[in-house]
N, C-alpha and C positions, 0 to 999 in steps of 0.2 A: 867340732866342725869349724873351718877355718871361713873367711870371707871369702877365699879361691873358691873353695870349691861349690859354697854355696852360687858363687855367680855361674860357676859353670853348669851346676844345675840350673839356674831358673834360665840363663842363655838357653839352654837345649830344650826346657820343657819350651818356653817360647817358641823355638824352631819347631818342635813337633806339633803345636797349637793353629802356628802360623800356617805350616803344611798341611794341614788336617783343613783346615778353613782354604786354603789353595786347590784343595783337590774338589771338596765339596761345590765351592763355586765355579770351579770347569766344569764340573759334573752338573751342575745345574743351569749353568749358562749354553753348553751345549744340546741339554735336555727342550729347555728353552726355544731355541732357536729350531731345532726340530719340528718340535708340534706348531711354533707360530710363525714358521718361513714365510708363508705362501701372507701371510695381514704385513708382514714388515717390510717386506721388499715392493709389497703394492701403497702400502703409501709414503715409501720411500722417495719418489720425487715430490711431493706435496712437502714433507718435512722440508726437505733440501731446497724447497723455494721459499720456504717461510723462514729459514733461516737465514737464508740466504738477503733476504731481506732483513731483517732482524736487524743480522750483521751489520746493514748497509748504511741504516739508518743511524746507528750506535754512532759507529764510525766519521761517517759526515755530519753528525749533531757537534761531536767533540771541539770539533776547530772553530763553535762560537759560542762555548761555554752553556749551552742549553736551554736559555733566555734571556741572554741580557742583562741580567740583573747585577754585573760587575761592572758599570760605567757605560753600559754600550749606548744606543738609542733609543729610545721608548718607543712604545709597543705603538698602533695605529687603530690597537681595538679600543672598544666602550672603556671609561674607566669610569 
């Protein structure tokens, strides 16, 4: 048995691993969304404002390095 053909074997078992796990995970993410529609779509704005925040905060923290503590000003609490 040559290195060809062994690659081309374990390529395709691969692909038929990889698709076997593709279909199962459709099959189960579908299954999913099925039985629990009516719980995800109802706290579906809650999530989206909490993220949404999340986000907001991440983002606008960024542009002062997160406390100071690179040369900035010292803080105004107890120390």
């Amino acid at each position: 048995m040559t290195d060809t053909n062994k690659s081309g074997f374990l390529s395709s078992l691969r692909f038929r691993y990889g698709l076997t796990l593709s279909v199962f995970l459709a099959a189960a993410g579908f299954l999913l969304w099925e039985e629990h529609e009516a719980h995800i779509l109802g706290y579906l704005p809650v999530v989206l404002i909490l993220g949404v925040c999340i986000g907001v905060h991440f983002f606008l923290h960024a542009g002062h390095g997160g406390g100071h503590q690179n040369g900035g000003p010292p803080s105004r609490g107890r120390d």
